[in-house]
C-alpha positions as CSV (number, residue, x, y, z in Angstrom):
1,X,45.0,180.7,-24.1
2,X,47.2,183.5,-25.7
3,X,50.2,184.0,-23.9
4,X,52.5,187.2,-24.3
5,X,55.0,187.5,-26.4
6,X,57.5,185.3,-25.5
7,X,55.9,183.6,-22.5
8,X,55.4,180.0,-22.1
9,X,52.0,178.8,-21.9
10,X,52.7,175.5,-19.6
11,X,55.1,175.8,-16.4
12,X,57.0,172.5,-15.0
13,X,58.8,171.5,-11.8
14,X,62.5,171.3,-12.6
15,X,63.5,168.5,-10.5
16,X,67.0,166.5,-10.8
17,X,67.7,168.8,-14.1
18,X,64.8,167.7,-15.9
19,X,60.9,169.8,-17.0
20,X,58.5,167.6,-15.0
21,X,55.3,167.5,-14.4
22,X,53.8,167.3,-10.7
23,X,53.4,163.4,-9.9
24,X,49.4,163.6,-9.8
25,X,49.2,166.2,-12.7
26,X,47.3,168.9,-11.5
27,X,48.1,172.2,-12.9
28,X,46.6,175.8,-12.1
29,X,46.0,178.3,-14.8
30,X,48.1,181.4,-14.5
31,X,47.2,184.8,-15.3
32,X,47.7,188.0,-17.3
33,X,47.7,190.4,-14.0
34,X,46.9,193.6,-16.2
35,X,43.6,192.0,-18.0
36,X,43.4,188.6,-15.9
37,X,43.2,186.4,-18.4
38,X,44.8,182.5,-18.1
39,X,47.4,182.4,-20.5
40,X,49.9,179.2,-18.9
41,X,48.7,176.1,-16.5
42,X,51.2,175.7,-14.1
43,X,52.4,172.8,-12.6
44,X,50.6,172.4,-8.7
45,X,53.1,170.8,-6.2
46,X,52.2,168.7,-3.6
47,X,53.7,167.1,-0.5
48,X,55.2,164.3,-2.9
49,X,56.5,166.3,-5.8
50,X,58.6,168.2,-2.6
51,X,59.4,165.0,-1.5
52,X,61.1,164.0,-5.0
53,X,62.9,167.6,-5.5
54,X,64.6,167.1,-1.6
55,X,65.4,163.6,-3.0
56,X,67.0,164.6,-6.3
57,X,68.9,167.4,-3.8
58,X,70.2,165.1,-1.4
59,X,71.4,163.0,-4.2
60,X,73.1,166.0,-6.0
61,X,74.7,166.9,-2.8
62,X,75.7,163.3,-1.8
63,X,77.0,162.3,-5.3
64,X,77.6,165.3,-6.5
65,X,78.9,168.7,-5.7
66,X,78.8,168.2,-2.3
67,X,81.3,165.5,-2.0
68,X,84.0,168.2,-2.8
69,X,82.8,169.7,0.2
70,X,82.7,173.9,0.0
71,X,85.7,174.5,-1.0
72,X,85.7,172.4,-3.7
73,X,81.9,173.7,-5.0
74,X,83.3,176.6,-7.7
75,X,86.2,173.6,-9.1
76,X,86.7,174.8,-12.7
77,X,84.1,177.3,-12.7
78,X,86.2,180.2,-12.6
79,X,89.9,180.8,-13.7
80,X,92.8,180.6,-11.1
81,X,93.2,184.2,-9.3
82,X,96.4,185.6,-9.7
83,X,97.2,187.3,-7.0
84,X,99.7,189.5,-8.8
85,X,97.0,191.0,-11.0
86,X,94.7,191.5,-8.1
87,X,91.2,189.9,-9.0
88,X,91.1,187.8,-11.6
């Protein structure tokens, strides 16, 4: 497998910030839609691998960001508006 320039030639799940593989390992080859040629395996999800991404979710949300609740989701993201400069 050749991919193009700059491509990757394996695809993961990204599941609780982490590359992983599915849980069984099966992969499907992606390809090149000009000359249809597999250049990447790509990791297959299954019923379980969705089962640890909604997991590592409710976890984030739980212990994470969504114990500030909404309002408190963009918390040092951004700088304080300043309402006497408009936006910003």
């Amino acid at each position: 497998m050749n991919p193009p320039a700059g491509l990757p030639t394996s695809i993961q799940h990204y599941v609780d910030g982490k590359h992983v593989d599915s849980l069984d390992g099966g992969t499907f080859p992606l390809a090149d839609p000009v000359s249809d040629t597999p250049y990447a395996q790509v990791s297959a999800g299954t019923a379980a691998d969705v089962d640890r991404a909604v997991q590592a979710a409710h976890r984030a949300f739980t212990e994470g960001v969504g114990r500030r609740g909404a309002a408190g989701a963009g918390e040092g993201a951004h700088p304080p508006r300043r309402p006497d400069r408009g936006v910003g």
